[in-house]
C-alpha angles and dihedrals in degrees: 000000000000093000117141110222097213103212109130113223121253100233121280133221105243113305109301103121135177130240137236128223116186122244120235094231095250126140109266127196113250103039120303118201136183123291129260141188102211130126125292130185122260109244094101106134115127128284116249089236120046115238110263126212116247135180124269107279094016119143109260140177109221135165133227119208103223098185131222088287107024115107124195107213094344092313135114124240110242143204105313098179086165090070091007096243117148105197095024132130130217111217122181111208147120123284120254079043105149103251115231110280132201087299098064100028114077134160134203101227113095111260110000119130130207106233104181151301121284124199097258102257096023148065091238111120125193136198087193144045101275113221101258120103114230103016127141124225124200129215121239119214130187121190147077112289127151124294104020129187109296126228099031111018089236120144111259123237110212125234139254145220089184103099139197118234091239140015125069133269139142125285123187130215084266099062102247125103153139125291116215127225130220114261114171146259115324108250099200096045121051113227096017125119120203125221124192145222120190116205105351120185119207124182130205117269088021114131124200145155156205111278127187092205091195083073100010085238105152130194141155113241131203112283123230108257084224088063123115096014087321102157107184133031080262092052108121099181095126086077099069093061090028144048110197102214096205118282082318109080147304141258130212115236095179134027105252143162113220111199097205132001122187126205100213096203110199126152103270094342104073105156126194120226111187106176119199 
């Protein structure tokens, strides 16, 4: 549960950072792929208009989210208000279309590597046009590249603001923040069911929160003493990288990467695991 996935973040444009929801597994139209936990760029707020479900081969307008770095055919994304994206890219085409692969996504910074387009709010990648008009599609890298994400070298995910309707995540005083995936029941404790958040960043003086995004409440829960290189049920390394602010919400001390944290949900007994 504590493994490091040792993928160092292509740098991101400020700290605005986008969410995964995991996918149920099922067969979806245009091209569903397999799931992955690099890194994507940062231009994730919601679209002005909501994606809206087409039929297989219908003409569509869909975005692709570039990055700070990424480049399409040796060119850079630009400004996209019309879905906020900063480095995007507007295509008109049919969906089903075949999305741009390695060999038409580069980046500048030195050895990272584009893996692949996910659907923008969720963990869900494509290899085609999926068939929803208006949708924006972000790109995935994997690689070295400078200024990676501090504290545990994992790849970052970027936030959302692009939230579900139900299930459980972090959301920060910006209003952006990381949306949790269900992860199953808790082995080691009886009636408690795990969520989990892949490659999260944290930077010092940010303030966020536990949200229930079926009713928007929002609270701070008890950390696991093992959290953060803690190494005994003493352990109090966690406050070095966190302030606990009550039962209200936390503050980042240190900048940090946490390559998993699992939200241990349990009646009157939630605990919060952040690895490093």
């Amino acid at each position: 549960m504590k493994k490091s996935i040792f993928v160092l973040l292509l740098p991101l444009l400020a700290s605005s950072l986008a969410g995964c929801v995991k996918y149920n597994g099922k067969p979806k139209d245009g091209g569903k792929g397999t799931t992955t936990t690099t890194t994507t760029p940062p231009d994730t707020n919601p679209p002005t208009s909501e994606s809206v479900p087409v039929e297989p081969g219908s003409d569509v307008t869909y975005y692709l989210n570039l990055g700070r770095y990424g480049k399409l055919d040796g060119n850079p994304g630009t400004v996209q208000a019309d879905v906020f994206l900063e480095y995007g890219v507007k295509i008109s085409g049919k969906s089903g279309d075949a999305l741009p692969t390695k060999d038409n996504v580069t980046s500048d910074q030195f050895g990272v590597v584009f893996e692949g387009w996910l659907l923008n709010g969720t963990q869900d990648t494509y290899t085609q046009v999926p068939n929803l008009n208006y949708c924006v599609l972000v790109a995935v890298y994997s690689g070295s590249g400078e200024g990676g994400g501090g504290g545990g070298g994992g790849a970052v995910t970027d936030r959302t603001t692009n939230f579900p309707s139900t299930g459980y995540g972090f959301k920060f005083t910006t209003g952006e923040g990381y949306v949790a995936s269900y992860f199953g029941p808790d082995e080691y404790r009886e009636d408690s069911t795990q969520y989990v958040i892949k490659n999260a960043h944290f930077v010092k003086g940010e303030t966020f929160s536990l949200i229930d995004f079926s009713n928007s409440a929002t609270w701070a829960d008890p950390l696991d003493p093992y959290s953060l290189g803690g190494s005994s049920p003493e352990s109090t390394n966690w406050q070095s990288y966190l302030s606990k602010n009550g039962t209200a919400s936390y503050t980042v001390l240190q900048d940090f990467t946490s390559a998993e944290i699992y939200l241990k949900m349990k009646y009157e007994d939630n605990i919060i695991y952040f690895s490093l």
